[in-house]
MARKOL-777112 format. One record per residue (C-alpha): z, x, y. Coordinates in nm, 3 decimals, m for minus. Each point is the difference from the previous one (the first is absolute). Example, Ala and Ser with C-alpha at 12.3 -4.5 7.8 and 13.67 -1.06 7.14 Angstrom:
<zados>
<zado w="0.780" u="1.230" v="m0.450"/>
<zado w="m0.066" u="0.137" v="0.344"/>
</zados>
This chain:
<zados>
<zado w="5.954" u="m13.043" v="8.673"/>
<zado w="m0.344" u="0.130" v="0.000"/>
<zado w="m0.076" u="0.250" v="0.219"/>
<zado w="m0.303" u="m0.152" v="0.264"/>
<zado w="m0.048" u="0.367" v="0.163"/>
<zado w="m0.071" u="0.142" v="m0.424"/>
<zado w="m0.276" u="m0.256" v="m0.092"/>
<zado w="m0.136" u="m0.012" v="0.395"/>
<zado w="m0.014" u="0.352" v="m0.036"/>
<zado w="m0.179" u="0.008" v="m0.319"/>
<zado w="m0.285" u="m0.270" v="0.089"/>
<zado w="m0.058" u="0.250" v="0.314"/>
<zado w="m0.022" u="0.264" v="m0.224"/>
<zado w="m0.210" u="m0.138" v="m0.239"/>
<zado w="m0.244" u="m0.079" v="0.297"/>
<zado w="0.023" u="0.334" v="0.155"/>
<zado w="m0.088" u="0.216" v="m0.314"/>
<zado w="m0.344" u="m0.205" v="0.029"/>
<zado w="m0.082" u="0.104" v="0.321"/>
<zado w="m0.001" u="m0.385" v="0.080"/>
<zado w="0.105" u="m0.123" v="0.376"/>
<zado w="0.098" u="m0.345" v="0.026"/>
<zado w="m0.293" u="m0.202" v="0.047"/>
<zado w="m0.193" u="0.242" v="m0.240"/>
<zado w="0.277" u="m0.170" v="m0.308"/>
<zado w="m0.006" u="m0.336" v="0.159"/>
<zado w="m0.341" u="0.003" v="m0.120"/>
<zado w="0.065" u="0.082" v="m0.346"/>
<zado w="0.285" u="m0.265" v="m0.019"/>
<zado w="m0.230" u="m0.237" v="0.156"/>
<zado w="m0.257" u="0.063" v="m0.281"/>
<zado w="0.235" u="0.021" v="m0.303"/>
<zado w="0.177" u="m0.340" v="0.159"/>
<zado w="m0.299" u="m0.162" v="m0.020"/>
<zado w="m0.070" u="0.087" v="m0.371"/>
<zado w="0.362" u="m0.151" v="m0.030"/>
<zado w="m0.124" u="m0.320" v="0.150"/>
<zado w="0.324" u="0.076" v="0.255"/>
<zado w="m0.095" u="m0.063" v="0.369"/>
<zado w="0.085" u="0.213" v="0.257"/>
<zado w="0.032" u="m0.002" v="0.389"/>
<zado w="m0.224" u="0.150" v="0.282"/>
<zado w="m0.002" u="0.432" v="m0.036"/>
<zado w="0.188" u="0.020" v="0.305"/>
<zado w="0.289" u="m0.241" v="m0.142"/>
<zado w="m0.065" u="0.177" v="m0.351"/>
<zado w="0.067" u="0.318" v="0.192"/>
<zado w="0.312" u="m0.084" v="0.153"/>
<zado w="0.151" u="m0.140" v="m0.340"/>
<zado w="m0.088" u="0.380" v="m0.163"/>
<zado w="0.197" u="0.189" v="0.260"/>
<zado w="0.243" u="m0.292" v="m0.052"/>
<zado w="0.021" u="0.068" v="m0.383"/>
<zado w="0.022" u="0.384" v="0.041"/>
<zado w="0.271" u="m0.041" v="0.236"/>
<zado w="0.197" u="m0.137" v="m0.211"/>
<zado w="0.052" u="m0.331" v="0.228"/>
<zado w="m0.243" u="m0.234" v="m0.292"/>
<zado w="m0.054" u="0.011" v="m0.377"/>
<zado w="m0.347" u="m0.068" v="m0.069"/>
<zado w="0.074" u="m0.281" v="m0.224"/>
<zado w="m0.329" u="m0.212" v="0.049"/>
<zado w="m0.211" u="0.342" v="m0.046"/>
<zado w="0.194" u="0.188" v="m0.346"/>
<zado w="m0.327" u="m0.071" v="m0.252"/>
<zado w="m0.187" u="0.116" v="0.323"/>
<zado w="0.137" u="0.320" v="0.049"/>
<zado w="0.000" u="0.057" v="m0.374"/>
<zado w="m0.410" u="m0.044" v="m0.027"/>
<zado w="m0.022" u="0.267" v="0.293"/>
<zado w="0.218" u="0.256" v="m0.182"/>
<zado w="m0.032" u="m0.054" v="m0.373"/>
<zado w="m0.270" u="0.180" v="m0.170"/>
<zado w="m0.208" u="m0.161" v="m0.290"/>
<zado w="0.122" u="0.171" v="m0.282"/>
<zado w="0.348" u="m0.131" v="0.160"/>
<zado w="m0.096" u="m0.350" v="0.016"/>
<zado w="m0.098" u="0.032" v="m0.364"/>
<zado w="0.267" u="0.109" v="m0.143"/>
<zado w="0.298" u="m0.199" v="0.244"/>
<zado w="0.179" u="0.324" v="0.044"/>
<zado w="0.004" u="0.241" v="0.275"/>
<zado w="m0.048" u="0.391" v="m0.045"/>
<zado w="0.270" u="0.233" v="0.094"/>
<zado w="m0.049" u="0.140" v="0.322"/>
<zado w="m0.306" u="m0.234" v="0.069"/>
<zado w="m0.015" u="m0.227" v="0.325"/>
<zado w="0.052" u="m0.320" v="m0.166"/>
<zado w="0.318" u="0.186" v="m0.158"/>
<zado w="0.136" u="0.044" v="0.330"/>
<zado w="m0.081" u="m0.343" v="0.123"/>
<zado w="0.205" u="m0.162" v="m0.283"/>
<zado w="0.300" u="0.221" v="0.118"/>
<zado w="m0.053" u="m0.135" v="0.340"/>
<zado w="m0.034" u="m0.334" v="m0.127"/>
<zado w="0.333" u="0.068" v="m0.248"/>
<zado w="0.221" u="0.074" v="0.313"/>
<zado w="m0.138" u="m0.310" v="0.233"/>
<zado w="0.221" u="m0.171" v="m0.320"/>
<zado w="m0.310" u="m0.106" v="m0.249"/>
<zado w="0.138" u="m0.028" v="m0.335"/>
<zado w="m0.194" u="0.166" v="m0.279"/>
<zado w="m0.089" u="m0.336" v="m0.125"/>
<zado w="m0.159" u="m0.070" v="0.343"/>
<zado w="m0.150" u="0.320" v="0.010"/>
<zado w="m0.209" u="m0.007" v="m0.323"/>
<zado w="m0.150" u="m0.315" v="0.075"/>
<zado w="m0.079" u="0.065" v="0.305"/>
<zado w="m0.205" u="0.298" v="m0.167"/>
<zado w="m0.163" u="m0.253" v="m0.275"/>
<zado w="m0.056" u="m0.255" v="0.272"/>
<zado w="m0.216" u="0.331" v="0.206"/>
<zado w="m0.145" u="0.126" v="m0.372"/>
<zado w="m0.143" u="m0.378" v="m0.051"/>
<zado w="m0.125" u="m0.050" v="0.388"/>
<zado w="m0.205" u="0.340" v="m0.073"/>
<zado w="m0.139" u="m0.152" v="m0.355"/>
<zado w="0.155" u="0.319" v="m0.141"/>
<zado w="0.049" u="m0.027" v="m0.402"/>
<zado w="0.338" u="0.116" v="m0.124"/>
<zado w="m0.100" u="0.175" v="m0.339"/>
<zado w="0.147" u="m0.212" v="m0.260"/>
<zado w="0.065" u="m0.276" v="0.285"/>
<zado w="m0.296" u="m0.221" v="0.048"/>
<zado w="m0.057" u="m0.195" v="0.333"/>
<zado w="m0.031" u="m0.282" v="m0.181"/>
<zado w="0.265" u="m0.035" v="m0.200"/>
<zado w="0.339" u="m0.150" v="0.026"/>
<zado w="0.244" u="0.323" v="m0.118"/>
<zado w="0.375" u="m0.148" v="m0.176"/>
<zado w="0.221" u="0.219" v="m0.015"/>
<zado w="0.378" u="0.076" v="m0.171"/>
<zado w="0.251" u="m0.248" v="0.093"/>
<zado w="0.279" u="0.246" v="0.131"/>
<zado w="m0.037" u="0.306" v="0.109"/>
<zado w="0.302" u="0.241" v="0.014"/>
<zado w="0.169" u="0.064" v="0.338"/>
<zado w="m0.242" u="0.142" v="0.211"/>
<zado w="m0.264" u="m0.051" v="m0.184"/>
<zado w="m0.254" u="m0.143" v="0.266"/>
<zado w="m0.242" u="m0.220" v="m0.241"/>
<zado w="0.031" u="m0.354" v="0.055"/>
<zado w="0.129" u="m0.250" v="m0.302"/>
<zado w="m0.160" u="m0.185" v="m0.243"/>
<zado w="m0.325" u="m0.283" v="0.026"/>
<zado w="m0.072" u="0.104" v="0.446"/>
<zado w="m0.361" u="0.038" v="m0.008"/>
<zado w="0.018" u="0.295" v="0.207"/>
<zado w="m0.364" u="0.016" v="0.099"/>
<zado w="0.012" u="m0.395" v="0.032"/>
<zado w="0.292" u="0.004" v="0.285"/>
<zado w="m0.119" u="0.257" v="0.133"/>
<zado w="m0.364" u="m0.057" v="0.121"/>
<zado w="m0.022" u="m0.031" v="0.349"/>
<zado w="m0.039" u="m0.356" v="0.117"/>
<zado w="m0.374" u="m0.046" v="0.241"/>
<zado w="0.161" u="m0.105" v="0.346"/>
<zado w="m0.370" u="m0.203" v="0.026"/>
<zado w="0.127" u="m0.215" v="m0.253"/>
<zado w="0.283" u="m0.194" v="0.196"/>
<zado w="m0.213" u="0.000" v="0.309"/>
<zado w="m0.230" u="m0.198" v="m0.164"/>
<zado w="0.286" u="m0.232" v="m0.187"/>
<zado w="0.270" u="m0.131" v="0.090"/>
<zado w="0.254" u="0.330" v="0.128"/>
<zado w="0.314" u="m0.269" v="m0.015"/>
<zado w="m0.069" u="m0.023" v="m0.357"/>
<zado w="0.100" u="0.401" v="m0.032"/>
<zado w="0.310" u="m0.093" v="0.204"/>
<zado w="0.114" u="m0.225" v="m0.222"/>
<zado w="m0.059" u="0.185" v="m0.326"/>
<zado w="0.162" u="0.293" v="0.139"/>
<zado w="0.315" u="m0.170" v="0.075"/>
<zado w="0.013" u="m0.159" v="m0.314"/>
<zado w="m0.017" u="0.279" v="m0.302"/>
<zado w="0.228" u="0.123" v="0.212"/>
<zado w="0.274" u="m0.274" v="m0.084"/>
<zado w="m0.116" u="0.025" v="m0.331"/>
<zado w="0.040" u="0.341" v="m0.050"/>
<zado w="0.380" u="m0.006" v="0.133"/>
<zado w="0.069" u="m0.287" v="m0.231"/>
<zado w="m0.076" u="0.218" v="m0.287"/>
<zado w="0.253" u="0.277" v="0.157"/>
<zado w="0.300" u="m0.111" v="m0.143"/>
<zado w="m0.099" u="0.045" v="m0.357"/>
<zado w="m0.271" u="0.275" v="0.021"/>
<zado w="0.012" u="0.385" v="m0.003"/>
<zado w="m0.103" u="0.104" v="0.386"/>
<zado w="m0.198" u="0.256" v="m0.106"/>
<zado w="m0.227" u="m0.260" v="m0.163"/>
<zado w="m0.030" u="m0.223" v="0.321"/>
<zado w="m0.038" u="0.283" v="0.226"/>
<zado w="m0.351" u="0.072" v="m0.110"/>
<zado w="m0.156" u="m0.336" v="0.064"/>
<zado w="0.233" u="m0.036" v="0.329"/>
<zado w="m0.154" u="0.313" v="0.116"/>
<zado w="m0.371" u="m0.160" v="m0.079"/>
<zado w="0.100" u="m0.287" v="0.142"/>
<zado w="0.118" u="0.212" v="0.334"/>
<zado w="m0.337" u="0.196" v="m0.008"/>
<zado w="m0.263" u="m0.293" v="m0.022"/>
<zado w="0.197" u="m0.190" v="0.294"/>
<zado w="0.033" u="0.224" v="0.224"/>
<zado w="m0.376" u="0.076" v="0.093"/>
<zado w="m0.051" u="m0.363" v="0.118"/>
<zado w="0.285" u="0.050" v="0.280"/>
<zado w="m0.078" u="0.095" v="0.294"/>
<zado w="0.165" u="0.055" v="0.367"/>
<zado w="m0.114" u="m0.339" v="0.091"/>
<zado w="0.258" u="m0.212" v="0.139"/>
<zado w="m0.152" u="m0.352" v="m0.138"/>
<zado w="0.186" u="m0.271" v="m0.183"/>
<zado w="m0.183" u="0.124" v="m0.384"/>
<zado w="0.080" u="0.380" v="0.091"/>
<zado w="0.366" u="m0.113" v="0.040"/>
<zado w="0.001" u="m0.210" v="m0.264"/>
<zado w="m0.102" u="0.316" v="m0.207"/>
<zado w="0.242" u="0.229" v="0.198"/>
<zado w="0.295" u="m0.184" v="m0.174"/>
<zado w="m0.196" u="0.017" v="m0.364"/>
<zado w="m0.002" u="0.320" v="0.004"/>
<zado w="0.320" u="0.080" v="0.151"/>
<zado w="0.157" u="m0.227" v="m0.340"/>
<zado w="m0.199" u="0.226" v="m0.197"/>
<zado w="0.089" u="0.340" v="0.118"/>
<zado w="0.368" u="m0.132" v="m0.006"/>
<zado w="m0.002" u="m0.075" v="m0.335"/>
<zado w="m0.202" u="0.347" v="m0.105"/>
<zado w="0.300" u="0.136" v="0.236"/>
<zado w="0.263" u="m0.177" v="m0.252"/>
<zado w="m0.192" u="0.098" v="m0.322"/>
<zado w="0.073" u="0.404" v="0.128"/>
<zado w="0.350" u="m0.109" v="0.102"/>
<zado w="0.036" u="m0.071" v="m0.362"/>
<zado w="m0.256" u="0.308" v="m0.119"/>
<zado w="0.242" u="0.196" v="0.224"/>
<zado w="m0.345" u="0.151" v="0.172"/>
<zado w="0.174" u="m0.011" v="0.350"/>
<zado w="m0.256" u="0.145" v="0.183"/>
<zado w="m0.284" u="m0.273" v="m0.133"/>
<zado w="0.305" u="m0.254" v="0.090"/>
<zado w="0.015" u="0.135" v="0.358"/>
<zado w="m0.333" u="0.012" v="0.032"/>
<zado w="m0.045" u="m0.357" v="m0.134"/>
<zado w="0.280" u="m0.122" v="0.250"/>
<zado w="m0.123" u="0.140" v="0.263"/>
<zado w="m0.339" u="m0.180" v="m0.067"/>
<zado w="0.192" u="m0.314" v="m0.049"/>
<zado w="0.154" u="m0.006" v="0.329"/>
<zado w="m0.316" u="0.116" v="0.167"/>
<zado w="m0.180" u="m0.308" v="m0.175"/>
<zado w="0.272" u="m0.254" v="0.076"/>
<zado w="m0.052" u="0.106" v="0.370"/>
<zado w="m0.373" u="m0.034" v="0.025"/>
<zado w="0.070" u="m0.372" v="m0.215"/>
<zado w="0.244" u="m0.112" v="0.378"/>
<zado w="0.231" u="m0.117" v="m0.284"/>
<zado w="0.370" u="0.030" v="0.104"/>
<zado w="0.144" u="m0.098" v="m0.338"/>
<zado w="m0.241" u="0.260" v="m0.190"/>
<zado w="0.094" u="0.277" v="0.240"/>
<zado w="0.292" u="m0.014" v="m0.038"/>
<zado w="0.015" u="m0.051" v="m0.373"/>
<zado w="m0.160" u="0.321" v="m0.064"/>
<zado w="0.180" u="0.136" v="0.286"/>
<zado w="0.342" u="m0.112" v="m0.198"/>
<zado w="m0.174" u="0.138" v="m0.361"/>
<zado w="m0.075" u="0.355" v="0.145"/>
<zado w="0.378" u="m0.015" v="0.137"/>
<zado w="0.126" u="m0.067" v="m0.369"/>
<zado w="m0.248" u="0.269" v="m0.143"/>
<zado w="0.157" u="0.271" v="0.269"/>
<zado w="0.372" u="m0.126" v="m0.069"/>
<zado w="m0.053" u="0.004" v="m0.395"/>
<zado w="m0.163" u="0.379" v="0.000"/>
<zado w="0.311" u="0.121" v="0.275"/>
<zado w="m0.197" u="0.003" v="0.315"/>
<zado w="0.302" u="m0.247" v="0.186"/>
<zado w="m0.129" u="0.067" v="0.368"/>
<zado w="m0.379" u="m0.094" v="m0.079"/>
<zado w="0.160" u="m0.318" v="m0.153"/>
<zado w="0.245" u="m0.104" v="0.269"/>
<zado w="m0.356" u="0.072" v="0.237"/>
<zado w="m0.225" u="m0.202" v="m0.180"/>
<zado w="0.210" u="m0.313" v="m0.077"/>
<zado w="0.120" u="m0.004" v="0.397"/>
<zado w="m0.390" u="m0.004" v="0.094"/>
<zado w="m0.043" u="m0.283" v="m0.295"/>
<zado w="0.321" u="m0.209" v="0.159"/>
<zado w="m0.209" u="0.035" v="0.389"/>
<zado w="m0.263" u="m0.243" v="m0.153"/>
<zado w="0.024" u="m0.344" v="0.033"/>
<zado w="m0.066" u="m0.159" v="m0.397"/>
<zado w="0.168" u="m0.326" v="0.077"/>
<zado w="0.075" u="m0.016" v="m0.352"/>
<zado w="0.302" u="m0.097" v="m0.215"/>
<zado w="m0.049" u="0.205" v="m0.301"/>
<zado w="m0.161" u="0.296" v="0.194"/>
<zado w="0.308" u="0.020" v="0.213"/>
<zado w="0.245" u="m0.029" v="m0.322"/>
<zado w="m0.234" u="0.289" v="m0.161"/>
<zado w="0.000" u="0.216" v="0.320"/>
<zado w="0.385" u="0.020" v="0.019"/>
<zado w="0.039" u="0.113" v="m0.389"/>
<zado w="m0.254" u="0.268" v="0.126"/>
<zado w="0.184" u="0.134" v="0.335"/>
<zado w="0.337" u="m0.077" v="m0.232"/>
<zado w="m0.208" u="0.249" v="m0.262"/>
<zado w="m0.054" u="0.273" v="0.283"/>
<zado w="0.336" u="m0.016" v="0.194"/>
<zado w="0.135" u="0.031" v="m0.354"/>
<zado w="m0.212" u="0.308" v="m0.045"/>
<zado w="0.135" u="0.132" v="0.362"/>
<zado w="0.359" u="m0.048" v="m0.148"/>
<zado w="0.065" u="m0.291" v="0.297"/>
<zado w="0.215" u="m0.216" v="m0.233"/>
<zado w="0.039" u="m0.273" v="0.302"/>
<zado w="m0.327" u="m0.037" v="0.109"/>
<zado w="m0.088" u="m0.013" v="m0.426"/>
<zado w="0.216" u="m0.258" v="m0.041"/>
<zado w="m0.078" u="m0.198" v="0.307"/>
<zado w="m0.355" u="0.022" v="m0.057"/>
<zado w="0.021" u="m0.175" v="m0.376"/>
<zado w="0.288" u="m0.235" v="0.161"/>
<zado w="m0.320" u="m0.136" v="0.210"/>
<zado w="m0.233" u="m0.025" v="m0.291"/>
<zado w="0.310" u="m0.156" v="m0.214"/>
<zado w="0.020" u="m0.296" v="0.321"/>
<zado w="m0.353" u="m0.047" v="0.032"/>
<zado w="m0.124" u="m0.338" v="m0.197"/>
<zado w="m0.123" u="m0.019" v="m0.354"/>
<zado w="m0.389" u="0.065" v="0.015"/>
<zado w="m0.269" u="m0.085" v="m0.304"/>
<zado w="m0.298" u="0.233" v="m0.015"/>
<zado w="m0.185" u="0.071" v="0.286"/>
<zado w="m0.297" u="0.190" v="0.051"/>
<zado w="0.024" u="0.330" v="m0.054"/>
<zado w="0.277" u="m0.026" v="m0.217"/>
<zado w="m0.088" u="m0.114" v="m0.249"/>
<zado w="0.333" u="m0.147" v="m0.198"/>
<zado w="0.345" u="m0.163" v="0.178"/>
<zado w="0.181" u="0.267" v="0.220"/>
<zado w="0.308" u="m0.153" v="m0.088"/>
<zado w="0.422" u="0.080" v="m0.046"/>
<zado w="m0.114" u="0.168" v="m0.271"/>
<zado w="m0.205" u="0.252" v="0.097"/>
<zado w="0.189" u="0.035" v="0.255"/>
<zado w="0.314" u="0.126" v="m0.169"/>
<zado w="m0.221" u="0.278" v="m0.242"/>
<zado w="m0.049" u="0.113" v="0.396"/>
<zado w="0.324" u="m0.055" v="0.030"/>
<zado w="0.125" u="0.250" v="m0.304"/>
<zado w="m0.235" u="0.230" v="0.074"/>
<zado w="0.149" u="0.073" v="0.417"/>
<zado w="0.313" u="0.005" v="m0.152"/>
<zado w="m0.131" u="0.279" v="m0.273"/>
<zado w="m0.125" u="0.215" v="0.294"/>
<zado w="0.334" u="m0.035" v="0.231"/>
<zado w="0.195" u="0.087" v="m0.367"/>
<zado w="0.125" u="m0.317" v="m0.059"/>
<zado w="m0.007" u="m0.067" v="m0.363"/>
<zado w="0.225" u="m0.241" v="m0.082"/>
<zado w="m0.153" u="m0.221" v="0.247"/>
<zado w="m0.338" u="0.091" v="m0.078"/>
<zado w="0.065" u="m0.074" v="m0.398"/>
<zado w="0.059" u="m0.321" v="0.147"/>
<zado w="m0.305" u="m0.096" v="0.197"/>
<zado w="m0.218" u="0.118" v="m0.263"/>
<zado w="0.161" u="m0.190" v="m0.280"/>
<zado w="m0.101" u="m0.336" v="0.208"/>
<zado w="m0.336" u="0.111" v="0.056"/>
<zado w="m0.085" u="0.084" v="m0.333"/>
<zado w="0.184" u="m0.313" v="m0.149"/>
<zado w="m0.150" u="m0.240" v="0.280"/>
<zado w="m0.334" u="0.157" v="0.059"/>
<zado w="m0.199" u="0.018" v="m0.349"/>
<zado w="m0.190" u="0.264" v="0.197"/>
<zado w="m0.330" u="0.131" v="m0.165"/>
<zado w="m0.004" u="0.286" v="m0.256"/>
<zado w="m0.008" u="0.317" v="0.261"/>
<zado w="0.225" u="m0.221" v="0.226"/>
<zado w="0.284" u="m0.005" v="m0.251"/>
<zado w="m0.025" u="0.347" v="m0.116"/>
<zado w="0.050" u="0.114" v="0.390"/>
<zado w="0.328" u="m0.204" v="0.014"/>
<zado w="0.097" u="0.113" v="m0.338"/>
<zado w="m0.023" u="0.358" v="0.105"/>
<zado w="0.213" u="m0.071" v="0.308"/>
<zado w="0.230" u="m0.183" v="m0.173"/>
<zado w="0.034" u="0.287" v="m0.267"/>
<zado w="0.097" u="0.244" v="0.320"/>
<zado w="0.271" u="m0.221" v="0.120"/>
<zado w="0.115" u="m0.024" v="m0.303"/>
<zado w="m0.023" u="0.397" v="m0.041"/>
<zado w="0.205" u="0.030" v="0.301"/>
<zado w="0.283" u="m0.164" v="m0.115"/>
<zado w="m0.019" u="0.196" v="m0.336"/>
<zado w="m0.043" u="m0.304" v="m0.184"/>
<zado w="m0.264" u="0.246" v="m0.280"/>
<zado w="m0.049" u="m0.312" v="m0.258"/>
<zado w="m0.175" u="m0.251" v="0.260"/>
<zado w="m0.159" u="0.234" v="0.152"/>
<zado w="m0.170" u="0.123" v="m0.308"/>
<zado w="m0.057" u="m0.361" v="m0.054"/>
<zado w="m0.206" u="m0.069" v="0.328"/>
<zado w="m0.158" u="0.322" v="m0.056"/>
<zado w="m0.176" u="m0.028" v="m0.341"/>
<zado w="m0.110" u="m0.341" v="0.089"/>
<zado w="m0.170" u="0.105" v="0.330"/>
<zado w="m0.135" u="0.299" v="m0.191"/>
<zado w="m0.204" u="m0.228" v="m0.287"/>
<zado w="m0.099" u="m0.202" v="0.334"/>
<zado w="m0.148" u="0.325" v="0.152"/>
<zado w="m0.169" u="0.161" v="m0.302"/>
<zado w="m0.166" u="m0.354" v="m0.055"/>
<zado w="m0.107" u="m0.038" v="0.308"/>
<zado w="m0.099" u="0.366" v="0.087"/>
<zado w="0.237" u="0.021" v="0.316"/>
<zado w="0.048" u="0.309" v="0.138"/>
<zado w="0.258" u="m0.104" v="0.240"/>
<zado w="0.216" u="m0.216" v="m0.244"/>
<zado w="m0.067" u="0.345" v="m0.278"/>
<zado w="0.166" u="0.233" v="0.293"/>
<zado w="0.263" u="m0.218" v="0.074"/>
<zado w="0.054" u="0.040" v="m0.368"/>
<zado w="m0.015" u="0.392" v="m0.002"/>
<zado w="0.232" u="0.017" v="0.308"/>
<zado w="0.284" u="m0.233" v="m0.188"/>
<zado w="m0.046" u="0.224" v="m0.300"/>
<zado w="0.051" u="0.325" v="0.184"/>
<zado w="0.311" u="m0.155" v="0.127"/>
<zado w="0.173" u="m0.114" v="m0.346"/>
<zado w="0.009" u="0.397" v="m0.068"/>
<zado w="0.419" u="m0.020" v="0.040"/>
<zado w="m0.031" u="m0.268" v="m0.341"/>
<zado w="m0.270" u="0.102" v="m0.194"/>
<zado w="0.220" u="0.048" v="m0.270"/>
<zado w="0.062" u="m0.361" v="0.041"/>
<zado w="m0.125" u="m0.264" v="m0.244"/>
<zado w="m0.165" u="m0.214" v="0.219"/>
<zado w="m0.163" u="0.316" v="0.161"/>
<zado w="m0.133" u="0.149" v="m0.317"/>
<zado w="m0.122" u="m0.350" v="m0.120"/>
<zado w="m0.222" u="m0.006" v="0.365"/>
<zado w="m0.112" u="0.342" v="m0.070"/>
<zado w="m0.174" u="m0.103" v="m0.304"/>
<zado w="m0.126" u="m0.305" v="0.099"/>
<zado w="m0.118" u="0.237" v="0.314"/>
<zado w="m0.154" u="0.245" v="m0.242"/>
<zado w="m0.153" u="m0.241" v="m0.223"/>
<zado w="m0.191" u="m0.188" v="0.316"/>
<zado w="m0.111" u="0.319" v="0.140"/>
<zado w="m0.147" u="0.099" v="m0.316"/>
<zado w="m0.165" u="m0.309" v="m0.070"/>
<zado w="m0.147" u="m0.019" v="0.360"/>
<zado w="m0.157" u="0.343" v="m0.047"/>
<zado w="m0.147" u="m0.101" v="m0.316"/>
<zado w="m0.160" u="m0.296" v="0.193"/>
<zado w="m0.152" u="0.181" v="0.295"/>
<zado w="m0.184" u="0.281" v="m0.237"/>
</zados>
């Protein structure tokens, strides 16, 4: 988790090496928020939110380009990258550990470069920049046909004051469906660019109004950041999908919607049960099961997720009572914000994949067999199952199947440029070692070998 007293510590630093009091930076932010077109409060309330920030109590999300313009220096701005050393170096860092991906990071610096009218050598202002369509892992430039400079130009608040602001609401909410009905079949890391744009241009017409449009935009935004939360989930960036969460929830609060609290509430508990952290799940799904959703399918959902984290706890009862109650509770058809049937099928790949953590692999070869027979579940979807289906099978030493489930979940993964379904791969593998000398092992390694070399080829 990111450490609040590291980057609270570092804006205060930043501050002090200036010589600057309080008020004297409030005045700077004021000035370079205004160039941003972002409002901000009275100084005394601006004040109060910096010695919030550099306690550590407050990210200041609605103020990042901000803070940027005060510390970056031209020749920065220019060329998008800070110097070693400089102040704007050490404000990304602080940035990095409040849980800002790099992705989020560099446009965040192009967003400040093109609020300054700085020219980026061979980038002009006015031009719409493509660039490759995969990148290799880590590689932090965004995929193929986002007009970077495009999604990224800050929106003029003025403009929805003098339209019609509901109109933004509505907009946001929907490219956000859109987007996640292109998840199933599309590399992450070529959604999470536009996501992220997406995120950035919404967020500056929120404010801490409590008013029916504000709300309305609350819950927008807390769909988006869950979705840019799942898109790291499967980037396996878990501290941009903690981050994102965290957002979520935050969001979902502000919207006074029950069923979207707790919906992110119960996504964030099946992010912390999937990367090991069991108590944080158990927490979070207990706070998501206080609400009151008074829905069907949100109450089937929520027990596979507290079945997911007492499975993670290694509480075999309360697993299986938990998807007992989603198992009893009545067929539901698509309801908002799921987006296809929760239904017995789903329900059983949560099914096989409890009994997987409590080491129950003949049952869990079981469950997962319906789901994937009964579900037709999208691209990514299937893969998941497949790799859990491949370790049950591993665990009862049955090396032919599980090679099987394995190299189809693998041409899944390198299609879809999956990180999480391509470790799940790499972990099986590593655990074959006792049969490589197998046939069905050294046939997976060079289908393995041939992939890996064809993806490289790809992202150069």
């Amino acid at each position: 988790m990111p450490s609040s007293a590291g980057w609270g510590g570092a804006l205060k630093e930043l501050r002090e090496n200036r010589g600057w009091s309080h008020a004297r930076f409030a005045v700077e932010l004021e000035g370079k928020s205004r160039q941003a077109s972002r409002p901000t409060p009275g100084r005394e309330s601006l004040v109060r939110m910096l010695r919030d920030w550099e306690s550590g109590n407050h990210r200041p999300r609605d103020y990042y380009v901000s803070f940027i313009l005060v510390y970056a220096t031209e020749e920065e701005l220019a060329s998008r990258v800070p110097a070693p050393g400089s102040e704007l170096d050490h404000l990304m860092a602080a940035f990095a550990t409040m849980g800002l991906a790099m992705d989020r990071r560099r446009f965040l610096l192009n967003a400040a470069a093109r609020i300054a009218g700085v020219t980026a050598g061979s980038i002009a202002l006015g031009a719409q920049r493509q660039v490759p369509l995969l990148g290799r892992q880590g590689d932090d430039r965004p995929p193929a046909g986002i007009a970077v400079d495009a999604a990224w130009r800050p929106a003029d608040p003025g403009m929805i004051r003098d339209g019609d602001r509901s109109m933004v609401t509505t907009v946001v909410g929907s490219v956000t469906g859109q987007y996640r009905r292109l998840e199933g079949n599309t590399p992450a890391n070529q959604l999470i660019v536009p996501v992220a744009g997406h995120l950035q241009f919404a967020t500056q017409f929120l404010s801490e109004e409590d008013s029916a449009e504000n709300r309305t935009l609350a819950a927008a935004l807390s769909e988006a950041s869950g979705f840019a939360a799942w898109l790291s989930f499967d980037m396996r960036d878990h501290t941009a999908a903690r981050t994102h969460y965290g957002d979520a929830v935050q969001y979902a609060r502000q919207s006074r919607s029950n069923v979207l609290a707790a919906y992110m509430l119960g996504s964030m508990s099946y992010w912390a049960a999937s990367v090991g952290n069991a108590s944080e799940a158990v927490r979070l799904v207990e706070q998501a099961k206080r609400l009151d959703i008074s829905s069907a399918t949100g109450t089937a959902w929520l027990a596979t997720i507290e079945a997911t984290a007492q499975a993670a706890a290694n509480d075999a009862h309360a697993a299986m009572a938990a998807i007992q109650q989603a198992e009893r509770a009545p067929a539901a058809g698509p309801a908002w914000p799921w987006l296809t049937p929760f239904d017995a099928a789903k329900i059983a790949g949560y099914r096989g994949g409890c009994h997987l953590r409590l080491d129950q692999p003949t049952d869990a070869q079981q469950a997962l067999q319906e789901a994937i027979s009964q579900a037709r579940p999208a691209p990514k979807a299937r893969a998941l199952l497949l790799t859990d289906l491949a370790d049950a099978y591993l665990r009862q030493h049955k090396v032919d199947a599980t090679c099987q489930c394995i190299s189809e979940a693998f041409d899944i993964g390198l299609k879809k440029r999956s990180e999480k379904v391509l470790h799940r791969v790499r972990v099986l593998r590593r655990q074959l070692d006792r049969w490589k000398t197998a046939r069905p092992v050294r046939e997976l390694d060079t289908q393995l070998l041939r992939g890996l070399l064809w993806g490289q080829a790809t992202s150069t």
